[in-house]
mmCIF file as Biopython writes it, N, C-alpha, C and O atoms, coordinates in Angstrom:
data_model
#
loop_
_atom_site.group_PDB
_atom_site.id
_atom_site.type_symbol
_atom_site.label_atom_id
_atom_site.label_alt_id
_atom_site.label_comp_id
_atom_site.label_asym_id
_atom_site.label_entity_id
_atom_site.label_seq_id
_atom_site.pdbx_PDB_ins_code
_atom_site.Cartn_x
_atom_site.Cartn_y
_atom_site.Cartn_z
_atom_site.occupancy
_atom_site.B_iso_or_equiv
_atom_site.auth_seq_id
_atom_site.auth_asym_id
_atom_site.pdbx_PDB_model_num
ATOM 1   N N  . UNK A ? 1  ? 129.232 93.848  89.793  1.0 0.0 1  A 1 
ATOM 2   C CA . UNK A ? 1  ? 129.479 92.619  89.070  1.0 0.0 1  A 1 
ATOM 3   C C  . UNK A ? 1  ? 128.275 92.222  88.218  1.0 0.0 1  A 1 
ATOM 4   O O  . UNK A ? 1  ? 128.314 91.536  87.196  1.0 0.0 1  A 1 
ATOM 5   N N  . UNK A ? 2  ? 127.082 92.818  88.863  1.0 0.0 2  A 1 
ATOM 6   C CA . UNK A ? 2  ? 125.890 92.445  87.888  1.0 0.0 2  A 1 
ATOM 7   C C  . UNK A ? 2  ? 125.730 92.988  86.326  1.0 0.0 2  A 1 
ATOM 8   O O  . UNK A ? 2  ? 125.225 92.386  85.378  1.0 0.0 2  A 1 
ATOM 9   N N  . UNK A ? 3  ? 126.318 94.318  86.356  1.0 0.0 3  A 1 
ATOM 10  C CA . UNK A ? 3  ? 126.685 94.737  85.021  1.0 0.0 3  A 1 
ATOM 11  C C  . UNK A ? 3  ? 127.536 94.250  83.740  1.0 0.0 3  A 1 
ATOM 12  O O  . UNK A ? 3  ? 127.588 94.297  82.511  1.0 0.0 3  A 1 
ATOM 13  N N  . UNK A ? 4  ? 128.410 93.551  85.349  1.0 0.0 4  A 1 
ATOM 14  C CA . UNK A ? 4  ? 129.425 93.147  83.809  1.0 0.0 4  A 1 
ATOM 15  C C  . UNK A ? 4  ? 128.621 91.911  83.467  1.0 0.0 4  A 1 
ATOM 16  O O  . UNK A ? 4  ? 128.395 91.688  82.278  1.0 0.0 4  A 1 
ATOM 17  N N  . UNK A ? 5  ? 128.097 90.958  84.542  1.0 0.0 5  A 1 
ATOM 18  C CA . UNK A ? 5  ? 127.350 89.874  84.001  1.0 0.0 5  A 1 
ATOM 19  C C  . UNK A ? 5  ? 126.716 90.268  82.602  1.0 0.0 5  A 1 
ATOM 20  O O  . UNK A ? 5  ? 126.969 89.799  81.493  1.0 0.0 5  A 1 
ATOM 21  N N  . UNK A ? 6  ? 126.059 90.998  82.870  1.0 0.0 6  A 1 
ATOM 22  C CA . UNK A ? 6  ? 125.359 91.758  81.548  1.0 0.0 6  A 1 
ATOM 23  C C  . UNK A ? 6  ? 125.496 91.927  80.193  1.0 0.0 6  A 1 
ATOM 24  O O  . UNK A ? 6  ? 124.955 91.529  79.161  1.0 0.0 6  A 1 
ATOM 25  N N  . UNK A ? 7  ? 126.538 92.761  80.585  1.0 0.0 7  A 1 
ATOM 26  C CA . UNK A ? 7  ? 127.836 92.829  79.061  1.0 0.0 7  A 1 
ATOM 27  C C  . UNK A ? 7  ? 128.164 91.527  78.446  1.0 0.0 7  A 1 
ATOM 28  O O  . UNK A ? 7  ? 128.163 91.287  77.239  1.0 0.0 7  A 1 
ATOM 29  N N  . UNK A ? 8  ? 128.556 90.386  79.793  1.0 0.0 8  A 1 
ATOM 30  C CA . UNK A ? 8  ? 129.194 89.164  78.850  1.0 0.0 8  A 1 
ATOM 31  C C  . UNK A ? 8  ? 128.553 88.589  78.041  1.0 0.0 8  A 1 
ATOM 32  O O  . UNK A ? 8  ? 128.848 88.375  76.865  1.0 0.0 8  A 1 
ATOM 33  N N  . UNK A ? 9  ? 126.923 88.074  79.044  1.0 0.0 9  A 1 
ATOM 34  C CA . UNK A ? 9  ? 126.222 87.707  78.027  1.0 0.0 9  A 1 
ATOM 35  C C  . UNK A ? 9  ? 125.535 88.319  76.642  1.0 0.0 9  A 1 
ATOM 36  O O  . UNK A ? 9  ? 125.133 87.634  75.701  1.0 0.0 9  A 1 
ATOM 37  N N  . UNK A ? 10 ? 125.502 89.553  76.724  1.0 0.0 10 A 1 
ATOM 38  C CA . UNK A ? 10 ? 125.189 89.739  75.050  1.0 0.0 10 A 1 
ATOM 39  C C  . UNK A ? 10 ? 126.521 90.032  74.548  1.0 0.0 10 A 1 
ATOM 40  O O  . UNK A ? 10 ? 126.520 89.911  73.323  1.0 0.0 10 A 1 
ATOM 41  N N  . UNK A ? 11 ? 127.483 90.317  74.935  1.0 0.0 11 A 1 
ATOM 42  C CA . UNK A ? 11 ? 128.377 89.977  73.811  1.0 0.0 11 A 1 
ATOM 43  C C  . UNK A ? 11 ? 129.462 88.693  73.805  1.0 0.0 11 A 1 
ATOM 44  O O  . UNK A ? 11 ? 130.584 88.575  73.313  1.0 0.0 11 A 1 
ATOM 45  N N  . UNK A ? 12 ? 128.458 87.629  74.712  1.0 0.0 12 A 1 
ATOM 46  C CA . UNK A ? 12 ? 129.555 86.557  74.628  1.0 0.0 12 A 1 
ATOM 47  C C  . UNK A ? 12 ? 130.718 86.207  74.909  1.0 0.0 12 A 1 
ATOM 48  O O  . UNK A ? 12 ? 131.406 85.480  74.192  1.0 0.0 12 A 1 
ATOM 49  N N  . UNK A ? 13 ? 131.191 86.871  76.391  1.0 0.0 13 A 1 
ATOM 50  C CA . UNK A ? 13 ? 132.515 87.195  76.399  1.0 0.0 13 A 1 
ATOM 51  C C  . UNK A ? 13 ? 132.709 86.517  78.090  1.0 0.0 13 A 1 
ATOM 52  O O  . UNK A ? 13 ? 132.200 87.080  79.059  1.0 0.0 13 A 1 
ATOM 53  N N  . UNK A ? 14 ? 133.406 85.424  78.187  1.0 0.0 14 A 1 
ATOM 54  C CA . UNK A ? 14 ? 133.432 84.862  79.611  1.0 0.0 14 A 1 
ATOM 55  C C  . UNK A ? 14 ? 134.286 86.021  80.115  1.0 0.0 14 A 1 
ATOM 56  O O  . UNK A ? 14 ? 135.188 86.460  79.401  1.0 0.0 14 A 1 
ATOM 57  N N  . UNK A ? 15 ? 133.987 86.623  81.537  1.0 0.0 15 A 1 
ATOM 58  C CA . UNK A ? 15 ? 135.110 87.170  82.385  1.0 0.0 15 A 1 
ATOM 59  C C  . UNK A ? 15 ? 134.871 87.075  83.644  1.0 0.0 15 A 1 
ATOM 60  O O  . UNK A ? 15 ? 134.748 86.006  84.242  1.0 0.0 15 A 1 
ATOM 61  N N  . UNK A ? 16 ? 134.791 88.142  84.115  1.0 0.0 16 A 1 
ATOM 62  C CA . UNK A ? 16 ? 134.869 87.831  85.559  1.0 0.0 16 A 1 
ATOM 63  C C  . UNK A ? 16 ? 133.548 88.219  86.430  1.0 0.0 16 A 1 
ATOM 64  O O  . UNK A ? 16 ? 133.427 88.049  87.643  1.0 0.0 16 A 1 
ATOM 65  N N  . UNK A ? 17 ? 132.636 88.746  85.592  1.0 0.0 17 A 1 
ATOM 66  C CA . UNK A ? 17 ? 130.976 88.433  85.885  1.0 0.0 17 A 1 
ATOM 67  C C  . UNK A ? 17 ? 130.679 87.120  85.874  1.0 0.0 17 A 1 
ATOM 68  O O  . UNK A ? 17 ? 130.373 86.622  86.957  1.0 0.0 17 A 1 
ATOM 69  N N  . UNK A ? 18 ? 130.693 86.499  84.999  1.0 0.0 18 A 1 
ATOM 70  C CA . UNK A ? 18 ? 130.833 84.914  84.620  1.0 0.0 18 A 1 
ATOM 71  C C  . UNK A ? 18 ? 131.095 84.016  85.467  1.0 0.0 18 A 1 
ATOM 72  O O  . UNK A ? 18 ? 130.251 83.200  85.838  1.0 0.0 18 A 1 
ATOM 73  N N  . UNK A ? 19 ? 132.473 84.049  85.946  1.0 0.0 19 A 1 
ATOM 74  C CA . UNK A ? 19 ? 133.287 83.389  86.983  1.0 0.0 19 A 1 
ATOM 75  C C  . UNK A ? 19 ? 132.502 83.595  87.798  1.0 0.0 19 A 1 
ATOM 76  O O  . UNK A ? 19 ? 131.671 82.686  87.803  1.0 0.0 19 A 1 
ATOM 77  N N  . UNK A ? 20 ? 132.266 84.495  88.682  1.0 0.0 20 A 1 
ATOM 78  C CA . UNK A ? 20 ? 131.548 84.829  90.144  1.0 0.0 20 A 1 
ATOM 79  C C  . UNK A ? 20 ? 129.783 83.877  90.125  1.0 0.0 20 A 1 
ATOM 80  O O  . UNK A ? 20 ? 129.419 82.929  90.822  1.0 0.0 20 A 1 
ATOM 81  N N  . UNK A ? 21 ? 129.285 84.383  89.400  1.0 0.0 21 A 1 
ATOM 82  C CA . UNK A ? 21 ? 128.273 83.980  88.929  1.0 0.0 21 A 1 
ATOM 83  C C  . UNK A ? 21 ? 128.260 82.416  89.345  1.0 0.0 21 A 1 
ATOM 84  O O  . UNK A ? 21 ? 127.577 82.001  90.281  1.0 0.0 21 A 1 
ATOM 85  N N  . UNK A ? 22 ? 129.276 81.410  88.366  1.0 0.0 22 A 1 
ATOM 86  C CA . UNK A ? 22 ? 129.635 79.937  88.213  1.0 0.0 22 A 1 
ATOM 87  C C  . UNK A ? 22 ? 129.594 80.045  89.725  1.0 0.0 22 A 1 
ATOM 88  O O  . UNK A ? 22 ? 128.710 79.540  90.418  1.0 0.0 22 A 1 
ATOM 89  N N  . UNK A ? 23 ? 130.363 80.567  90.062  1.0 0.0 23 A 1 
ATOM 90  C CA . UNK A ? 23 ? 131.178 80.277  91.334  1.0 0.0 23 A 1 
ATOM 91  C C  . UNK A ? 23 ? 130.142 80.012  92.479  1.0 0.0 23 A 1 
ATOM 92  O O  . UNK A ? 23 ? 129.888 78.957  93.061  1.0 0.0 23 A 1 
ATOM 93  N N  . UNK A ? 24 ? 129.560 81.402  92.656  1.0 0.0 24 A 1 
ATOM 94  C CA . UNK A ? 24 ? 128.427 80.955  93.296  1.0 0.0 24 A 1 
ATOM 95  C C  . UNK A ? 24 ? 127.195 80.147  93.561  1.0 0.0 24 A 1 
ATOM 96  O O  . UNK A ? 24 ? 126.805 79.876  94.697  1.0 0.0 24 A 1 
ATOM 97  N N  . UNK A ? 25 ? 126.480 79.700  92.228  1.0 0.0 25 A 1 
ATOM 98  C CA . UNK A ? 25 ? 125.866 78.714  91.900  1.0 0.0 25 A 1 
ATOM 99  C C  . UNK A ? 25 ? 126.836 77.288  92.385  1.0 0.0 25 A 1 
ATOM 100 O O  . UNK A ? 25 ? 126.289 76.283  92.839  1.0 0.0 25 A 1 
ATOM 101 N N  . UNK A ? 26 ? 128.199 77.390  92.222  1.0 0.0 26 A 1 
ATOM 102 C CA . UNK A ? 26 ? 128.729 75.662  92.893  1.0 0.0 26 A 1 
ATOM 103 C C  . UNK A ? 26 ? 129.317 76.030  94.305  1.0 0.0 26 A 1 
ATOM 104 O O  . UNK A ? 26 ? 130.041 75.216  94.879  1.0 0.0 26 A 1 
ATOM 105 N N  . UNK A ? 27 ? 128.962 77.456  94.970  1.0 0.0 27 A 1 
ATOM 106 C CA . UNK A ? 27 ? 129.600 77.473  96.318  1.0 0.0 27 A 1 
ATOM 107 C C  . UNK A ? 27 ? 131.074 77.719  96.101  1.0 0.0 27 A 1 
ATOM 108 O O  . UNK A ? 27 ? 131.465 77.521  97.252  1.0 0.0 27 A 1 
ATOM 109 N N  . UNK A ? 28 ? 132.010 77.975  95.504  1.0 0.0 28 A 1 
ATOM 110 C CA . UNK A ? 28 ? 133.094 78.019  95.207  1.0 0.0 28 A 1 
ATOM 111 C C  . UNK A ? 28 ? 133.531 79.353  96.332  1.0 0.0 28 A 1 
ATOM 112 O O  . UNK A ? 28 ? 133.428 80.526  95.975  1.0 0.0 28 A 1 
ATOM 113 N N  . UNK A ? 29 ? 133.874 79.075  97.297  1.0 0.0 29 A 1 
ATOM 114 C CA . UNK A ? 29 ? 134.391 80.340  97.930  1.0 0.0 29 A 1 
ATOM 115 C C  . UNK A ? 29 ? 135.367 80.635  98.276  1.0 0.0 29 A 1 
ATOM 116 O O  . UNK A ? 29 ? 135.512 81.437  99.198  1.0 0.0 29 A 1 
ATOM 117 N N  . UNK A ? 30 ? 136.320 80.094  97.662  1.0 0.0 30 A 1 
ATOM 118 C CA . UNK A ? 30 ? 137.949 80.954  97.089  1.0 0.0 30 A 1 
ATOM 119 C C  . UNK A ? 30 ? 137.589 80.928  96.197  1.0 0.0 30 A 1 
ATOM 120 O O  . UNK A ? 30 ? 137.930 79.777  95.925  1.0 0.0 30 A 1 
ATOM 121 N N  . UNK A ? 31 ? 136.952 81.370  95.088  1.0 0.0 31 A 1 
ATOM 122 C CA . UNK A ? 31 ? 136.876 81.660  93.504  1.0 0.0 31 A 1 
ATOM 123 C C  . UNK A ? 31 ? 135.955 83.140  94.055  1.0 0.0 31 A 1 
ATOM 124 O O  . UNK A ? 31 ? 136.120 84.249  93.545  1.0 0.0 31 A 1 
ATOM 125 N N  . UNK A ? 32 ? 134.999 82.851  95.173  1.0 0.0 32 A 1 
ATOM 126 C CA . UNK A ? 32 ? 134.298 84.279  95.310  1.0 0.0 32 A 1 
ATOM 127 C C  . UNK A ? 32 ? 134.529 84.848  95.866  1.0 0.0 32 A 1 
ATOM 128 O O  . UNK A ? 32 ? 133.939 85.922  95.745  1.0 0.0 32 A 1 
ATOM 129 N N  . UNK A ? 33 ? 135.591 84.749  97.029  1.0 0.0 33 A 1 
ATOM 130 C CA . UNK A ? 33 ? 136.409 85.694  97.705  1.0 0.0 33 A 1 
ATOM 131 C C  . UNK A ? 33 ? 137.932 86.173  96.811  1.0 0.0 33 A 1 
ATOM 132 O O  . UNK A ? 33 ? 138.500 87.174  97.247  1.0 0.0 33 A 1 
ATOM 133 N N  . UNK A ? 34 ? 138.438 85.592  95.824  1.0 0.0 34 A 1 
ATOM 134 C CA . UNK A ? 34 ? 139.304 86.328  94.598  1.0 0.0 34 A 1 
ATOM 135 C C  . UNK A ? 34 ? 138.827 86.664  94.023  1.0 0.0 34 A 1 
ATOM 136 O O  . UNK A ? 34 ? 139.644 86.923  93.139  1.0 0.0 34 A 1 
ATOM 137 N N  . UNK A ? 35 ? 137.429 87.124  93.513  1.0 0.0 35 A 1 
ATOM 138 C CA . UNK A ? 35 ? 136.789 88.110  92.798  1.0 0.0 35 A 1 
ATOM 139 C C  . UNK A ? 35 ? 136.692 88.695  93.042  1.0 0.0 35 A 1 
ATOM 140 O O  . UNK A ? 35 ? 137.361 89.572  92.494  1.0 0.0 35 A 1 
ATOM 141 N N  . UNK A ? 36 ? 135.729 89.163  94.229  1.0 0.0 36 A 1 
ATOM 142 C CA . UNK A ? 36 ? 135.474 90.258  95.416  1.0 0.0 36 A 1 
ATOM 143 C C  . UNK A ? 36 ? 136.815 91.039  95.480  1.0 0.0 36 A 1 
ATOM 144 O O  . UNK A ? 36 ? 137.041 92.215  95.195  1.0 0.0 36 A 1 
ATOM 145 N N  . UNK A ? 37 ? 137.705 89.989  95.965  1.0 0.0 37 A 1 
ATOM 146 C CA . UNK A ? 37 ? 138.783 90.887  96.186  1.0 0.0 37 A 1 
ATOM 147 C C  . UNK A ? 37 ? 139.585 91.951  94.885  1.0 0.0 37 A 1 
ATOM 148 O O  . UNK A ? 37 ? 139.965 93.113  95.024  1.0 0.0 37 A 1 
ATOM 149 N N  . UNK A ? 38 ? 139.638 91.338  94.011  1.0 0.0 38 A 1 
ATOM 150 C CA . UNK A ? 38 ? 139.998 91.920  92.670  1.0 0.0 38 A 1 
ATOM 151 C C  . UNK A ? 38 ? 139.171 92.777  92.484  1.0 0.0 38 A 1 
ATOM 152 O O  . UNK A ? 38 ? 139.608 93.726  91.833  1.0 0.0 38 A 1 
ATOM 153 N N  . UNK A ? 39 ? 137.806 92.869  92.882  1.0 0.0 39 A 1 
ATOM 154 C CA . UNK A ? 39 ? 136.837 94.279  92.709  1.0 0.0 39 A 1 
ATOM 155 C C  . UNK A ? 39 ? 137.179 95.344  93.375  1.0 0.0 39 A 1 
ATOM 156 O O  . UNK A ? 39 ? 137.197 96.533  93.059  1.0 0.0 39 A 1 
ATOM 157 N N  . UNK A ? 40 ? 137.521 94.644  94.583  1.0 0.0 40 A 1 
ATOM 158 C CA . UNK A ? 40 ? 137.910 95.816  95.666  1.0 0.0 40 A 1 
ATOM 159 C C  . UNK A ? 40 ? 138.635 96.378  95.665  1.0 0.0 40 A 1 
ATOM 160 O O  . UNK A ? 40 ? 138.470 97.342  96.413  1.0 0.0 40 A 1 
ATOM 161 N N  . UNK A ? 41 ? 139.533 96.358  95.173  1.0 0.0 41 A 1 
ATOM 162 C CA . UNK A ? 41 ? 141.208 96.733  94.466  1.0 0.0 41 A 1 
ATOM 163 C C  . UNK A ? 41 ? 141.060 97.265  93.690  1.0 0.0 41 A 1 
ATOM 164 O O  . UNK A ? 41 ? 141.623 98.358  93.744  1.0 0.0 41 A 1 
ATOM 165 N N  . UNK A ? 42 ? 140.274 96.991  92.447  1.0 0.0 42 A 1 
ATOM 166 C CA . UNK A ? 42 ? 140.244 98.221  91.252  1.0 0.0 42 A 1 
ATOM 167 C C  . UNK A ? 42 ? 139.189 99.209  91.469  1.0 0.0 42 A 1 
ATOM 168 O O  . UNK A ? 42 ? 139.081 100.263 90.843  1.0 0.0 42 A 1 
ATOM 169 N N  . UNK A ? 43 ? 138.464 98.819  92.346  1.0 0.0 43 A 1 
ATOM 170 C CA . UNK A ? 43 ? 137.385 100.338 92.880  1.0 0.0 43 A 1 
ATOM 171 C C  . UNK A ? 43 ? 138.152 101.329 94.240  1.0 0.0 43 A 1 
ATOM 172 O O  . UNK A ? 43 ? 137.567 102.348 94.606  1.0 0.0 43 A 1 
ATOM 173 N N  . UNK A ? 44 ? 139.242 100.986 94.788  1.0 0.0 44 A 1 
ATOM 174 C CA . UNK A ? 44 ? 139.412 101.853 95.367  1.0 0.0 44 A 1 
ATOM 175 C C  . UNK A ? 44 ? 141.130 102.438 94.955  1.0 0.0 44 A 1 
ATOM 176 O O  . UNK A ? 44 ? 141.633 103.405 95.527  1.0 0.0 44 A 1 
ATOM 177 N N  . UNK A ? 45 ? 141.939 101.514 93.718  1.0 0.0 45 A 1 
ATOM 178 C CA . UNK A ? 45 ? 142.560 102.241 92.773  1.0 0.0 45 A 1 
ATOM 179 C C  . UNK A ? 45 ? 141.693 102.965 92.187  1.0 0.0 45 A 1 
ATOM 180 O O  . UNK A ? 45 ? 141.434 103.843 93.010  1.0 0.0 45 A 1 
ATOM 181 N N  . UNK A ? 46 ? 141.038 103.152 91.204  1.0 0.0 46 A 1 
ATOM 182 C CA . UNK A ? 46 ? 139.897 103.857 90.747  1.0 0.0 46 A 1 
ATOM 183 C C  . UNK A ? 46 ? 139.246 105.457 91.317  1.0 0.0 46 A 1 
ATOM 184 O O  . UNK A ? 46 ? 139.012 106.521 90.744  1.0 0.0 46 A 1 
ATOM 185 N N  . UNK A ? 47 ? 139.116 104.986 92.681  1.0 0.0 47 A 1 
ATOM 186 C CA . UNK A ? 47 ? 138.806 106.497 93.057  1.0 0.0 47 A 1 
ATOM 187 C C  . UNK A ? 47 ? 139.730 106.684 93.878  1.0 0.0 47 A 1 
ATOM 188 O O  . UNK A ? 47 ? 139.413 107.497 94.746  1.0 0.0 47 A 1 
ATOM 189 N N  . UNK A ? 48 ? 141.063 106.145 94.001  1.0 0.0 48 A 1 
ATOM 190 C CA . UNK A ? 48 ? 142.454 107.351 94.304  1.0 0.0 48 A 1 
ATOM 191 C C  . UNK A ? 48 ? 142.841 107.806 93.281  1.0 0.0 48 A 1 
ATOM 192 O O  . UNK A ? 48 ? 143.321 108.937 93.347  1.0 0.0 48 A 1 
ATOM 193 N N  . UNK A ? 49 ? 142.793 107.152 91.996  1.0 0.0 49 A 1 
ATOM 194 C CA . UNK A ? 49 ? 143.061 107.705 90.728  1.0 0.0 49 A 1 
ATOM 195 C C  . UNK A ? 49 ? 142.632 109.201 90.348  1.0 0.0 49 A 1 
ATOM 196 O O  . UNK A ? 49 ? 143.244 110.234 90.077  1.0 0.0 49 A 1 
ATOM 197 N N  . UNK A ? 50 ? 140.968 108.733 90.481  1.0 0.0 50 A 1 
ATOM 198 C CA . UNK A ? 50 ? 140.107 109.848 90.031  1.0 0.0 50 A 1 
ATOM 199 C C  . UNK A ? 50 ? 140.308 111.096 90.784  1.0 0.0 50 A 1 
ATOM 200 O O  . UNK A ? 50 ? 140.229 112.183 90.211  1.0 0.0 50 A 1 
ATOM 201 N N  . UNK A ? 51 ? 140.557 110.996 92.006  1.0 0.0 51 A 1 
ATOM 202 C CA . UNK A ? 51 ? 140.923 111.904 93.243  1.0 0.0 51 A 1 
ATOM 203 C C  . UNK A ? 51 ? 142.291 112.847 93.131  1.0 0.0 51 A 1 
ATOM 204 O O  . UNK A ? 51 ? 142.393 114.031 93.452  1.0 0.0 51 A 1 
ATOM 205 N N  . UNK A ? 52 ? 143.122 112.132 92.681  1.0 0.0 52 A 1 
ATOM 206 C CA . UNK A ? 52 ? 144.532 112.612 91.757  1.0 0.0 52 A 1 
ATOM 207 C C  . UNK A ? 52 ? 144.016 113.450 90.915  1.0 0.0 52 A 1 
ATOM 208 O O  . UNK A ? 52 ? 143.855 114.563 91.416  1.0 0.0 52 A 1 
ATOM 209 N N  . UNK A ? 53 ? 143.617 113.334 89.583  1.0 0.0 53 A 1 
ATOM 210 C CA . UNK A ? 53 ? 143.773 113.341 88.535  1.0 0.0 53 A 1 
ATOM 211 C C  . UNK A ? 53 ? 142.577 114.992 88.577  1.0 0.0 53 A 1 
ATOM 212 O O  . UNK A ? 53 ? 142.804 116.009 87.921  1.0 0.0 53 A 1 
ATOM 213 N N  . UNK A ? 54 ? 141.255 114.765 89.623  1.0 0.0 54 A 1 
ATOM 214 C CA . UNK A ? 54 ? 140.755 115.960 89.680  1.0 0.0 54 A 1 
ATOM 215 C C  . UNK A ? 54 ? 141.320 116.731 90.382  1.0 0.0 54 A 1 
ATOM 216 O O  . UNK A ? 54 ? 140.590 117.716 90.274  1.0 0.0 54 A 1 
ATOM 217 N N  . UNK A ? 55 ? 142.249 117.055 91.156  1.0 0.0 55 A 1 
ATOM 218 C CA . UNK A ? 55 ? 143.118 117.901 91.904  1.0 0.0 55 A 1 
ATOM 219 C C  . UNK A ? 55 ? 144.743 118.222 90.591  1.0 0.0 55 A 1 
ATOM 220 O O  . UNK A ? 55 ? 145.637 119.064 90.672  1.0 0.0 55 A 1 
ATOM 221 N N  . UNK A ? 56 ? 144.558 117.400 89.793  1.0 0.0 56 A 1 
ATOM 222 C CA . UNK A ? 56 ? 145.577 117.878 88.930  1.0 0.0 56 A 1 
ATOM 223 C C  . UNK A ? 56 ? 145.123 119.070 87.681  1.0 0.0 56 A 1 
ATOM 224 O O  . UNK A ? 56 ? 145.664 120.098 87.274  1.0 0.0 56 A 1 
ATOM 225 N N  . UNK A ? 57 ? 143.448 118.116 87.218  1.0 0.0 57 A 1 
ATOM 226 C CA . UNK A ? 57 ? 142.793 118.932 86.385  1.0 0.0 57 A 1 
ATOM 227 C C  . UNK A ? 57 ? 142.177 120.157 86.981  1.0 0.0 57 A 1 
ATOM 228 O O  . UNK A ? 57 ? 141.363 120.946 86.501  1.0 0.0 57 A 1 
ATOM 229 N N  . UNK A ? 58 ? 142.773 120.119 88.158  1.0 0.0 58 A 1 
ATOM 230 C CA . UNK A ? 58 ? 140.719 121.544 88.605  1.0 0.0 58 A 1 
ATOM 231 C C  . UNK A ? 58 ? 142.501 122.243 89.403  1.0 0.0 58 A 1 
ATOM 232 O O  . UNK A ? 58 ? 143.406 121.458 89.686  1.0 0.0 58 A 1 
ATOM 233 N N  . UNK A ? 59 ? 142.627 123.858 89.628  1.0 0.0 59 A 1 
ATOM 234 C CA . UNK A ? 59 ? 143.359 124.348 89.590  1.0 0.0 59 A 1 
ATOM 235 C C  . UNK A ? 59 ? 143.405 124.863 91.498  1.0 0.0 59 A 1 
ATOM 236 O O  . UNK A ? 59 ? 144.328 124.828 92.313  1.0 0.0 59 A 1 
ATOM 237 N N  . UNK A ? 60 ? 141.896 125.324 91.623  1.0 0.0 60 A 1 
ATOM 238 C CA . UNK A ? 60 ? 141.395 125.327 92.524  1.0 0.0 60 A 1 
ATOM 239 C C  . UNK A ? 60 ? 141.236 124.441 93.823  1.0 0.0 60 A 1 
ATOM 240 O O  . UNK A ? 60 ? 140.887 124.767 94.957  1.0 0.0 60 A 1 
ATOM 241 N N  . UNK A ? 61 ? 141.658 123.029 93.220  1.0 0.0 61 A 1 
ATOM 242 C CA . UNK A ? 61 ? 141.902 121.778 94.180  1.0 0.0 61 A 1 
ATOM 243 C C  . UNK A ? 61 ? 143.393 121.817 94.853  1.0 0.0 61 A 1 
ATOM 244 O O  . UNK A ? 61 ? 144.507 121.912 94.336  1.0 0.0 61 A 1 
ATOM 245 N N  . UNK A ? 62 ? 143.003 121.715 96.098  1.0 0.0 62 A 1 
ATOM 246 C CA . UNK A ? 62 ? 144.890 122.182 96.406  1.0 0.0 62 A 1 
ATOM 247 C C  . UNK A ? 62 ? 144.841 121.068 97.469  1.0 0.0 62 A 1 
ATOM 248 O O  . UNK A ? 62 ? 143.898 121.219 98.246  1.0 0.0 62 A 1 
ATOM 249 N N  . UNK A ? 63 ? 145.707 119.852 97.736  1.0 0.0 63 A 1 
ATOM 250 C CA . UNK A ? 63 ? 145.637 119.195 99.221  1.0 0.0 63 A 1 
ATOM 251 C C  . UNK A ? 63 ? 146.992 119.527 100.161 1.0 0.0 63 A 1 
ATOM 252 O O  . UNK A ? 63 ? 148.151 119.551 99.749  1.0 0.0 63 A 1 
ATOM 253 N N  . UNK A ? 64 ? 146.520 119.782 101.575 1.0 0.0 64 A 1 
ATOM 254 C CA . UNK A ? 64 ? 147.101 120.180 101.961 1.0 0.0 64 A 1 
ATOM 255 C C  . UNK A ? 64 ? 148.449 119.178 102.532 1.0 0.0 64 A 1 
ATOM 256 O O  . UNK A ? 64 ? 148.401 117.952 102.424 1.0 0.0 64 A 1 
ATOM 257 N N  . UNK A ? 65 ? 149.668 119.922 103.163 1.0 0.0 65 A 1 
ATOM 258 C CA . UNK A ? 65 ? 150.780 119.026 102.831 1.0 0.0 65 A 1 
ATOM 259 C C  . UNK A ? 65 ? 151.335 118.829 104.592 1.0 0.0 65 A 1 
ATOM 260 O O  . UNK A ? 65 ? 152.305 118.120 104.858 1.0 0.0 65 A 1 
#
């Protein structure tokens, strides 16, 4: 989340670095436990994705059934 913080501010772009950030500075903790959670969800879609997708690309990747 620190990265994207990053990104927003030089290019000016509120999202969800932003939010967390706010959030925490006012204690907001359902605003920082629905972030978290939304992270957690697209990082471990993310590497079932990636996990797919190299067993589709690499020929040699075989899982067993």
């Amino acid at each position: 989340m620190s990265g994207a913080l990053i990104t927003e501010t030089v290019f000016n772009y509120p999202g969800m670095g932003f939010l967390t950030t706010e959030a925490a500075f006012k204690t907001d903790i359902p605003v920082l436990l629905g972030t978290t959670l939304v992270a957690t969800i697209a990082t471990v879609a993310g590497s079932l994705l990636a996990d797919i997708l190299y067993a589709v690309a690499d020929p040699r990747i075989r899982y067993a059934r």
